[in-house]
LUMFILO-206228 format. One record per residue (C-alpha): residue in one letter; x, y negated, z. Coordinates in steps of 0.02 Angstrom, whole numbers. Example, Ala and Ser with C-alpha at 12.3 -4.5 7.8 and 13.67 -1.06 7.14 Angstrom:
+--------+--------+--------+--------+
: residu :      X :      Y :      Z :
+--------+--------+--------+--------+
:      A :    615 :    225 :    390 :
:      S :    684 :     53 :    357 :
+--------+--------+--------+--------+
% end
This chain:
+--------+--------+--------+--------+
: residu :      X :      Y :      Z :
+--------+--------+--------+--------+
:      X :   -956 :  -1042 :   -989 :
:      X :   -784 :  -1131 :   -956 :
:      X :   -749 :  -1165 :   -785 :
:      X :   -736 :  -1348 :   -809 :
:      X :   -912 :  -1343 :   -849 :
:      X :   -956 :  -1260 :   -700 :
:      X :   -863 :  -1387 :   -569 :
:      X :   -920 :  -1535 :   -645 :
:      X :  -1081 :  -1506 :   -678 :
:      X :  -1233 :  -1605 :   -629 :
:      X :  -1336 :  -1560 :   -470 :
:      X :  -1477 :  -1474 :   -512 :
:      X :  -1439 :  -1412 :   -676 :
:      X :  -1440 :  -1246 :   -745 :
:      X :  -1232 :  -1227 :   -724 :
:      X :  -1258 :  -1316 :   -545 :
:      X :  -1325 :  -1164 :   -506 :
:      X :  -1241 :  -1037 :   -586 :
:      X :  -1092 :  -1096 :   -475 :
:      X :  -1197 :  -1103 :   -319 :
:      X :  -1203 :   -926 :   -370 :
:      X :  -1036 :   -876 :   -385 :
:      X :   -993 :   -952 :   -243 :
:      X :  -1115 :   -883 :   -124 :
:      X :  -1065 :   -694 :   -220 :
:      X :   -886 :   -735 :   -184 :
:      X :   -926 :   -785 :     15 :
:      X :   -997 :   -628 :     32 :
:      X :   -881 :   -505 :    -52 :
:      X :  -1005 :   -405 :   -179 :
:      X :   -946 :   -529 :   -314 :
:      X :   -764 :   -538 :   -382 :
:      X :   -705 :   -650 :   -535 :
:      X :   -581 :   -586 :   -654 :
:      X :   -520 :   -638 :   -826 :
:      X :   -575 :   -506 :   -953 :
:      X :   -391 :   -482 :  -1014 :
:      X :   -336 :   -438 :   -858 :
:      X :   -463 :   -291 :   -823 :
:      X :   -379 :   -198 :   -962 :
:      X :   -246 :   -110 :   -866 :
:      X :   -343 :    -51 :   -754 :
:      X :   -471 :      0 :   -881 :
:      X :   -331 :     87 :   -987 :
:      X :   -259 :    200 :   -868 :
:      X :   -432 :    344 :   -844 :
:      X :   -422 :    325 :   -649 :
:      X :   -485 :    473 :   -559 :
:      X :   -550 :    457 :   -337 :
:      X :   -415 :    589 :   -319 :
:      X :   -268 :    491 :   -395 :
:      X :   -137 :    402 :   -311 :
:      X :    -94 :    216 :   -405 :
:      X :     32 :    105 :   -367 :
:      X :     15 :    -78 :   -408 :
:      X :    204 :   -166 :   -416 :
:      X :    165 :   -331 :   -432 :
:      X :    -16 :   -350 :   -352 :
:      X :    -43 :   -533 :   -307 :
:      X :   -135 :   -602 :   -296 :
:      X :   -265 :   -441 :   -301 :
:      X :   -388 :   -470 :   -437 :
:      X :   -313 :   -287 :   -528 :
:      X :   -317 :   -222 :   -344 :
:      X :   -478 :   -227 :   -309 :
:      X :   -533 :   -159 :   -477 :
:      X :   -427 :    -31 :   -443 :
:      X :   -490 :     18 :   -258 :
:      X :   -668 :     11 :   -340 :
:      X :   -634 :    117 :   -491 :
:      X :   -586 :    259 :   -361 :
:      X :   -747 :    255 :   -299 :
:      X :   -731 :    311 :   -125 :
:      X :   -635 :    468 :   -172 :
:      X :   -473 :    537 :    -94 :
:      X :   -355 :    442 :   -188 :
:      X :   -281 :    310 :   -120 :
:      X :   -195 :    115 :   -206 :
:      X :    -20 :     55 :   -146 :
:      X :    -27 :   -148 :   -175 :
:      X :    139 :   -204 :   -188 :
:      X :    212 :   -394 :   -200 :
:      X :    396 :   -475 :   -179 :
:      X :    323 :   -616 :    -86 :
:      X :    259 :   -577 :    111 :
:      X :    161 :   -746 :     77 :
:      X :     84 :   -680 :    -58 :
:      X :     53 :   -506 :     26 :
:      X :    -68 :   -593 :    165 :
:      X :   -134 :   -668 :     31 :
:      X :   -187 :   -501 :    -65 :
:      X :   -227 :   -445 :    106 :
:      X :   -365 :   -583 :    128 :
:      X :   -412 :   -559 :    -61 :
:      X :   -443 :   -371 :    -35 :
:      X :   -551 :   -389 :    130 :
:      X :   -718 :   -405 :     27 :
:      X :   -665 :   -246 :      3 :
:      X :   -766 :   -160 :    131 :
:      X :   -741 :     11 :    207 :
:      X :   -688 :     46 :      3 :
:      X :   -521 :    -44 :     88 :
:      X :   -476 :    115 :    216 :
:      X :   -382 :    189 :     43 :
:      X :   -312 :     23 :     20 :
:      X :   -104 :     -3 :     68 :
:      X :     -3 :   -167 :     45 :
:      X :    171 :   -157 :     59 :
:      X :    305 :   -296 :     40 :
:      X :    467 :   -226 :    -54 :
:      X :    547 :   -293 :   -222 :
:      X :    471 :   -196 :   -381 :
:      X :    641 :   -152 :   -437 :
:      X :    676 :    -70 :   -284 :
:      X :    505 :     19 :   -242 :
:      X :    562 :    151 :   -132 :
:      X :    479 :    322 :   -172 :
:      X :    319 :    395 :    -94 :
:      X :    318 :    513 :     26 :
:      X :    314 :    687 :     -9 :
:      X :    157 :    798 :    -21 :
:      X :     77 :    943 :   -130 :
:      X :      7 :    884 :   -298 :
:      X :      5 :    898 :   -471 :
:      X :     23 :    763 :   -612 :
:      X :   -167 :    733 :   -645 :
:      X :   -194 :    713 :   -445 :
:      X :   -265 :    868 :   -418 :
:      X :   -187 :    969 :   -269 :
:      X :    -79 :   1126 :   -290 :
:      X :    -11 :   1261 :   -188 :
:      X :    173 :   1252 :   -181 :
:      X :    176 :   1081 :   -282 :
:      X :    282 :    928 :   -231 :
:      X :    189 :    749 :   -277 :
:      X :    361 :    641 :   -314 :
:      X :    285 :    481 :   -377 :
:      X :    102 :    408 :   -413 :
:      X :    -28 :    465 :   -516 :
:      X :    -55 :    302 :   -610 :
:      X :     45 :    145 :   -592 :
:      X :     -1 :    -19 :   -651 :
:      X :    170 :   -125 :   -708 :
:      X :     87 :   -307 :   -698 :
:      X :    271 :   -388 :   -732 :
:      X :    315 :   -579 :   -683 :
:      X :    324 :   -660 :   -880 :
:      X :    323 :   -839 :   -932 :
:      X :    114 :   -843 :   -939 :
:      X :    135 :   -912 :  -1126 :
:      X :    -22 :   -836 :  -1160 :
:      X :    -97 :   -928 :  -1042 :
:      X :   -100 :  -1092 :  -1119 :
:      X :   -278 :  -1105 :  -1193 :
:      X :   -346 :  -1130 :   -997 :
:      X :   -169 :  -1208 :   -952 :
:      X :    -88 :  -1323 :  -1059 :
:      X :     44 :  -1380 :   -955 :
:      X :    133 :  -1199 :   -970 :
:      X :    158 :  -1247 :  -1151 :
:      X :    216 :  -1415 :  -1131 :
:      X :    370 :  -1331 :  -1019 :
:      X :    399 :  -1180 :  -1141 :
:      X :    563 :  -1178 :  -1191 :
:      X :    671 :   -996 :  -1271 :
:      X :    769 :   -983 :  -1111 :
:      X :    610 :   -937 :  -1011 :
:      X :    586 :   -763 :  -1091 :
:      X :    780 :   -725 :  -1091 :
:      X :    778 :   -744 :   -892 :
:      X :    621 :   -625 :   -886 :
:      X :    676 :   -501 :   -992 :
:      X :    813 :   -407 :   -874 :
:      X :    698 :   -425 :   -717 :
:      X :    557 :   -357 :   -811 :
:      X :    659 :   -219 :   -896 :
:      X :    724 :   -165 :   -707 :
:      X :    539 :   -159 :   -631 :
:      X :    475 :    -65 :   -815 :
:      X :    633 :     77 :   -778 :
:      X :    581 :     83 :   -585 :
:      X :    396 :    116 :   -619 :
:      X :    437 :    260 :   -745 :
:      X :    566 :    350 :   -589 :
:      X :    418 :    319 :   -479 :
:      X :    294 :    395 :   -600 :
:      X :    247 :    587 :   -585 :
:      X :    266 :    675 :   -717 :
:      X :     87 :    700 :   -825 :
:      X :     42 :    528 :   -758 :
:      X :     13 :    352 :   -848 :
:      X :    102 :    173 :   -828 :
:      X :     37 :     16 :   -917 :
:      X :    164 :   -112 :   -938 :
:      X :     69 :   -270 :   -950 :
:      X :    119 :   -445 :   -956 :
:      X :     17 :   -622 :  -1008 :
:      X :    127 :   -681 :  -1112 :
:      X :    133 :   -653 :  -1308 :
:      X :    321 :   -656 :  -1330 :
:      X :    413 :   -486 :  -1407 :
:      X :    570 :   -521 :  -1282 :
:      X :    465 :   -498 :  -1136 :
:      X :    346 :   -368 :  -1222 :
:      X :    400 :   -245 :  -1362 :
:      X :    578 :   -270 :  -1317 :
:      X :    570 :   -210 :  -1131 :
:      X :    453 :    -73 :  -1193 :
:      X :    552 :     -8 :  -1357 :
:      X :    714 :    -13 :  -1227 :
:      X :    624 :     90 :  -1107 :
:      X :    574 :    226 :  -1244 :
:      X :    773 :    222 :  -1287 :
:      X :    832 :    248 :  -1094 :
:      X :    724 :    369 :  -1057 :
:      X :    774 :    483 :  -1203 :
:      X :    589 :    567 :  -1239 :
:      X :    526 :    570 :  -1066 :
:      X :    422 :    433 :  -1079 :
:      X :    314 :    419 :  -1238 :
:      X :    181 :    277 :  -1280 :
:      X :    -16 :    337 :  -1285 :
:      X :    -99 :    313 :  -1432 :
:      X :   -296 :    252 :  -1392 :
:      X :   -250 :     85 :  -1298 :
:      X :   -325 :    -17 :  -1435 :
:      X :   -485 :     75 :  -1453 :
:      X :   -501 :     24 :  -1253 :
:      X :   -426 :   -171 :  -1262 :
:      X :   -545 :   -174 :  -1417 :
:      X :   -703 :   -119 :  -1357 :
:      X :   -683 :   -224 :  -1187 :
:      X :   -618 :   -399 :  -1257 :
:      X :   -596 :   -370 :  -1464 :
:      X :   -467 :   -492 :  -1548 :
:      X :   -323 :   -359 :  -1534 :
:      X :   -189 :   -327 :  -1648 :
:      X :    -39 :   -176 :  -1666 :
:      X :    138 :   -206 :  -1548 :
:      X :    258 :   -296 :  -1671 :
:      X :    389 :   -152 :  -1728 :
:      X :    506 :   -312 :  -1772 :
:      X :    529 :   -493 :  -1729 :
:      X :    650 :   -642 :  -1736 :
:      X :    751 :   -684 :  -1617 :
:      X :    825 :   -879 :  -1606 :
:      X :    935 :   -967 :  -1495 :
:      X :    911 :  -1152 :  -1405 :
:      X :    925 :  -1218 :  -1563 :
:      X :    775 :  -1129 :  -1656 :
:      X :    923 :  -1040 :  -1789 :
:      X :    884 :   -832 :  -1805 :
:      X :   1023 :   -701 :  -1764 :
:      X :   1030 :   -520 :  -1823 :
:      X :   1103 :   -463 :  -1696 :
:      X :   1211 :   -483 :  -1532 :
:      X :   1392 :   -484 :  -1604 :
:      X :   1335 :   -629 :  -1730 :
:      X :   1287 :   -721 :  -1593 :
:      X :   1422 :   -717 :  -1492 :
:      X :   1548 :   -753 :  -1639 :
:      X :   1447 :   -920 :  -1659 :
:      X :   1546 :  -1082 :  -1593 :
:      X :   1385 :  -1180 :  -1587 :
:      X :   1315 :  -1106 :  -1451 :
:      X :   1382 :  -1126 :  -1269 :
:      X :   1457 :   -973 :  -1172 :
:      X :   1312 :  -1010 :  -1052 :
:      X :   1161 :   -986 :  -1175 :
:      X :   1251 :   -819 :  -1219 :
:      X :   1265 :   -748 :  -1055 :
:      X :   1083 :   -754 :  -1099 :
:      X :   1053 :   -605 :  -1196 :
:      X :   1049 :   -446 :  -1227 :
:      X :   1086 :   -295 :  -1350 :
:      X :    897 :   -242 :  -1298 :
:      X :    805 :   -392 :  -1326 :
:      X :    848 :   -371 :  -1531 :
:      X :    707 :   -232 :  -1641 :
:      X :    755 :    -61 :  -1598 :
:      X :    853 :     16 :  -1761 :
:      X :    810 :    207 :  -1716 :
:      X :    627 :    215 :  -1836 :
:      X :    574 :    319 :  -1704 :
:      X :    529 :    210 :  -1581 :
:      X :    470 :     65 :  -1696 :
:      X :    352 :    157 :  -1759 :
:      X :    295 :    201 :  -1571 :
:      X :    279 :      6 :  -1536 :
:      X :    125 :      4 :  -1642 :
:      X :     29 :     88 :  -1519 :
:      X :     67 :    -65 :  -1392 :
:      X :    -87 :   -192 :  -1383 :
:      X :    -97 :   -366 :  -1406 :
:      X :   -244 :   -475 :  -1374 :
:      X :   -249 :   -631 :  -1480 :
:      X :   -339 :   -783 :  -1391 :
:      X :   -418 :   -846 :  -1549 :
:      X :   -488 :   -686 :  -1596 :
:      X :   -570 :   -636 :  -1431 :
:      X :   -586 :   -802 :  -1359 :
:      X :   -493 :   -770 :  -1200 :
:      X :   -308 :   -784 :  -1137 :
:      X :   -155 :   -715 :  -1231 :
:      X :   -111 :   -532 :  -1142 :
:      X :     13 :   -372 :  -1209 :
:      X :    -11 :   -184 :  -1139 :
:      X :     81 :    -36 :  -1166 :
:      X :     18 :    133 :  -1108 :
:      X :    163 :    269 :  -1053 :
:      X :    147 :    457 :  -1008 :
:      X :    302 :    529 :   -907 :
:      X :    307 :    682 :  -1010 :
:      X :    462 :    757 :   -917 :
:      X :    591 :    713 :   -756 :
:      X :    721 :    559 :   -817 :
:      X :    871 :    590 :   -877 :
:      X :   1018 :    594 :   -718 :
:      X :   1069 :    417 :   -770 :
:      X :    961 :    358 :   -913 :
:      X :   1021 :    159 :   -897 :
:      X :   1214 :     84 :   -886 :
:      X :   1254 :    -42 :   -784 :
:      X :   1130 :   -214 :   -781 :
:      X :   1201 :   -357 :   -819 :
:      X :   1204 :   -497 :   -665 :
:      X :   1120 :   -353 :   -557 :
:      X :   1265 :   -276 :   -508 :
:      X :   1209 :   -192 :   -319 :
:      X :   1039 :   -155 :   -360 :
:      X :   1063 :    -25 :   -503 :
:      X :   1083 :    137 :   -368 :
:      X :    915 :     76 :   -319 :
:      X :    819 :     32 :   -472 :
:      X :    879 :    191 :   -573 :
:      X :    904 :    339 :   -516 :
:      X :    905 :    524 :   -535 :
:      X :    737 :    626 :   -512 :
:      X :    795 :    681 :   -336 :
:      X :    854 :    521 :   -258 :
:      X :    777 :    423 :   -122 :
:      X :    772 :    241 :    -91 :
:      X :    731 :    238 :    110 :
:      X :    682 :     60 :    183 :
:      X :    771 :     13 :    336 :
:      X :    638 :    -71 :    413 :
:      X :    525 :     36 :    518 :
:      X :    444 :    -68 :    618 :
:      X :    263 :    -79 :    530 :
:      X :    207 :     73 :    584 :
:      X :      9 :    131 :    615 :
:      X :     12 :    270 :    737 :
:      X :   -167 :    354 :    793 :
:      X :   -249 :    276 :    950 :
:      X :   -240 :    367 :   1098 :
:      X :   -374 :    535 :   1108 :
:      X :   -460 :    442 :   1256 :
:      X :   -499 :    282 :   1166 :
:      X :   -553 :    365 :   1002 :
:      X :   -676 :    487 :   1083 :
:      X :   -760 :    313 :   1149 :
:      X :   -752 :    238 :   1009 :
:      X :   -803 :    396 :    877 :
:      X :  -1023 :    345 :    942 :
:      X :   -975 :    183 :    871 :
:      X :   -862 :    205 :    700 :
:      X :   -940 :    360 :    652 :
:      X :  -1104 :    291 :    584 :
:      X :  -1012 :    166 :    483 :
:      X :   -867 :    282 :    412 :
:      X :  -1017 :    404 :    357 :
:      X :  -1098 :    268 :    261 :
:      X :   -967 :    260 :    162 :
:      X :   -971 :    443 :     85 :
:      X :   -954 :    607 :    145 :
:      X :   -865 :    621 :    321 :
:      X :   -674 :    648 :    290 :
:      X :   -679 :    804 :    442 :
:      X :   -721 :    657 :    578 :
:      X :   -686 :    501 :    629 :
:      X :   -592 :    501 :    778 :
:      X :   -421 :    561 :    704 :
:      X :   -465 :    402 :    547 :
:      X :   -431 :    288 :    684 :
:      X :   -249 :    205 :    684 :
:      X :   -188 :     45 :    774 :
:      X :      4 :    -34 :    761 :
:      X :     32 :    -52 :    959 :
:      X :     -3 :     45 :   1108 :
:      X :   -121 :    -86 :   1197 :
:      X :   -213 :    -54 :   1022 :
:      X :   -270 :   -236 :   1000 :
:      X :   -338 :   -206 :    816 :
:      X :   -425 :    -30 :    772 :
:      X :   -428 :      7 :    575 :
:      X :   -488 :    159 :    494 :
:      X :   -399 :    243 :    359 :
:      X :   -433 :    390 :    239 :
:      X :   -324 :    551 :    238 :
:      X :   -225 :    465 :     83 :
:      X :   -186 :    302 :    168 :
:      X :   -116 :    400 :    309 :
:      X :     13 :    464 :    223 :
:      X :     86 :    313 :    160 :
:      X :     39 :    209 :    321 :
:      X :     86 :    323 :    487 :
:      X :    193 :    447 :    500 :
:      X :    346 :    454 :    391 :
:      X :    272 :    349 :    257 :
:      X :    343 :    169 :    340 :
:      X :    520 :    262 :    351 :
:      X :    509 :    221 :    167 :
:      X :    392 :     89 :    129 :
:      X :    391 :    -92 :    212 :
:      X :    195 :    -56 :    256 :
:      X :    103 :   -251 :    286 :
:      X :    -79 :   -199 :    297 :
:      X :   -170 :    -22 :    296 :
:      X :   -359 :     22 :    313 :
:      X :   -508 :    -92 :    369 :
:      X :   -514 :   -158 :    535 :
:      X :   -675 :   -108 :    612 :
:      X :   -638 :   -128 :    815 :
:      X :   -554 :   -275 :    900 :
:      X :   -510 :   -276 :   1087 :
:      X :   -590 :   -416 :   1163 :
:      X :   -516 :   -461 :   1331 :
:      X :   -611 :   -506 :   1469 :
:      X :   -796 :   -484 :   1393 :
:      X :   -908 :   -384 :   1502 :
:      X :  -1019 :   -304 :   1357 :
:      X :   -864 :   -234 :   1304 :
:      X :   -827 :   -117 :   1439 :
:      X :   -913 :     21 :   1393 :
:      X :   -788 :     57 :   1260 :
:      X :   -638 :      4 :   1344 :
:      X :   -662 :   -181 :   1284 :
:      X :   -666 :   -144 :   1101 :
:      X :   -797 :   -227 :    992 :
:      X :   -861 :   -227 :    828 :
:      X :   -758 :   -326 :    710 :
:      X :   -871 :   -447 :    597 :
:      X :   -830 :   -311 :    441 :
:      X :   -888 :   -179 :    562 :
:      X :  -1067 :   -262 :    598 :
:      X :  -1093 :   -303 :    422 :
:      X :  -1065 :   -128 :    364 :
:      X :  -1172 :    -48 :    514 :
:      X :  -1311 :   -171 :    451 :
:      X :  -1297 :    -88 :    291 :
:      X :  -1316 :     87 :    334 :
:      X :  -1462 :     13 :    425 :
:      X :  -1539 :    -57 :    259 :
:      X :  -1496 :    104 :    195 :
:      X :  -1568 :    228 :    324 :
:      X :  -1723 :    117 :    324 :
:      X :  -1755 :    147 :    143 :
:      X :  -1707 :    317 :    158 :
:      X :  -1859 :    351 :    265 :
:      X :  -1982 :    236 :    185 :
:      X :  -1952 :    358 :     25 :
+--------+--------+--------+--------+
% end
């Protein structure tokens, strides 16, 4: 049913209240619309509760959420990451119908290019923990790259009426730095899938089929996308292994050197491009590119969408890109050898645990919520973090969350929001005292009402 449909539609009519519905499933968090094309990363990447997943580019938090949910309350944890602080808070408020499936829920506010790295901790590839192994990157990392939304244009016309060749050339090095970042940041065994909604090569098989080439065989595309994409949306079709490329003027080039001999076009259109955005000439990797995944709007009656699924199959090479072009300054951070760091300077985000006192008061109160969710986590009282001494917001946070939220883990990351809040202070209320002025924050009621629903039926049975 399209969407127009739904706003306009008559009161008291059938589609009247299917959007009643929606809206009153939206209001109260158990209900979450997302475009079918955009589940398939997520769906694509075999999350496990014990795996660690980065999201660079996470606003505004539809792949999030799917992402906290398909962990299922397990000890993995998802870092949401966005360029825009505005559009963190937003992803923040997005992610709050969460519920206590939020505590393994991070949002951090750093450029994708220039993710820094995770902290350190035992682990191995698949997620699984191992003596004596060091976790370097994430698990699984979703690489939801900014694109020119071309494919877009069946539910908005307008992007098509402002298409012009230029848009994907000004993508294409931006989205080729994040594509290079997520593979450093990737532990080895794990999976990235490079997605964008946009149907151009330039932005799609390009960046991927230049990745392949910079990281010389340690990053190889998974065959078994399309049986996914296909049985979730249908309408796909193979990665392009070659493709055209024009210039403002709609005439083909073969390669970079014939454009740049060309006196027709201006020295600013050339600046443009690139040796990568041209077919790859090593067979090896086009024949790779098939295994990319396109999703045709016609065919599956949905929105225009490309996916690429990559296993890290060894370390990077020591210096696997040259120098960018007009990103001179940001290389050292976007690509770097296997044992680099890239430390944030700004520390001042940090979620320390609330003082023993206050979190033995407070443990009668969390600790039948927390337990609702699951199984306990070893207590409740060291789960409980706030961001100032006064403690004027108590969230909880699993073991996961922790690591990238206290302690050395905003050294590195620019941390915005970690955890559910379940306890607010509340000054100068006297049914508050009992536990040092700290009340139940409106999540916090709703979820101890559950367990109440819960426990109820529990005992009925």
């Amino acid at each position: 049913m399209d969407k127009h449909e739904l706003r306009d539609a008559a009161a008291g009519s059938d589609e009247a209240a299917v959007r009643e519905w929606l809206i009153r499933g939206t209001d109260s968090g158990s209900l979450v619309r997302q475009e079918l094309a955009s589940m398939l990363p997520a769906a694509t990447l075999q999350l496990h509760p014990s795996h660690h997943v980065l999201d660079m580019c996470a606003a505004p938090g539809s792949k999030t959420t799917q992402l906290v949910e398909s962990l299922d309350g397990g000890e993995g944890v998802v870092v949401a990451n966005d360029f825009s602080a505005l559009r963190c808070y937003t992803l923040v408020k997005r992610t709050s119908s969460l519920g206590l499936r939020a505590a393994s829920l991070v949002v951090t506010n750093h450029a994708a290019q220039k993710m820094p790295r995770p902290p350190p901790t035992a682990c191995s590839g698949d997620g699984i923990r191992e003596e004596g192994r060091d976790r370097k990157g994430y698990d699984r990392i979703v690489c939801d790259v900014p694109c020119t939304g071309d494919g877009t244009t069946r539910k908005h016309p307008e992007v098509f009426h402002r298409w012009e060749p230029a848009l994907a050339l000004r993508h294409h090095p931006l989205q080729l730095q994040i594509a290079m970042r997520g593979c450093a940041l990737l532990e080895v065994g794990g999976l990235m899938c490079y997605s964008t909604c946009s149907l151009n090569p330039i932005e799609n098989e390009a960046v991927v089929a230049e990745l392949l080439r910079r990281c010389a065989g340690a990053v190889e595309l998974v065959p078994g996308a399309n049986a996914i994409a296909t049985e979730l949306a249908g309408g796909c079709a193979p990665g392009m292994p070659e493709w055209p490329l024009l210039d403002f003027r709609l005439v083909r080039h073969s390669e970079l050197t014939a454009l740049r001999r060309s006196a027709d076009i201006p020295s600013s259109e050339k600046r443009l491009y690139m040796k990568s955005m041209w077919p790859p000439r090593d067979p090896l990797i086009s024949s790779q590119l098939r295994r990319c995944v396109r999703l045709i709007p016609h065919r599956s009656d949905s929105g225009g969408f490309f996916i690429a699924l990559l296993r890290k199959v060894r370390e990077l090479p020591p210096h696997p890109a040259p120098v960018w072009p007009r990103a001179t300054g940001a290389v050292d951070a976007v690509v770097e050898n296997h044992g680099g760091d890239a430390i944030s300077a700004r520390s001042n985000h940090l979620y320390a645990p609330v003082a023993p006192a206050i979190a033995k008061r407070l443990d009668g109160i969390v600790g039948p919520i927390c337990k609702h969710g699951g199984k306990a986590d070893g207590g409740v009282a060291h789960r409980l973090f706030a961001r100032t001494l006064r403690a004027s917001q108590v969230v909880y946070m699993t073991a996961g969350c922790e690591r990238y939220a206290a302690g050395a883990g905003p050294n590195r990351l620019h941390v915005v929001h970690a955890g559910v809040p379940v306890l607010r202070r509340h000054r100068g209320r006297a049914e508050c005292d009992a536990v040092g002025r700290f009340g139940l924050t409106a999540m916090g009621r709703r979820l101890l009402a559950q367990r109440n629903v819960r426990k109820t039926h529990e005992n009925e049975q």
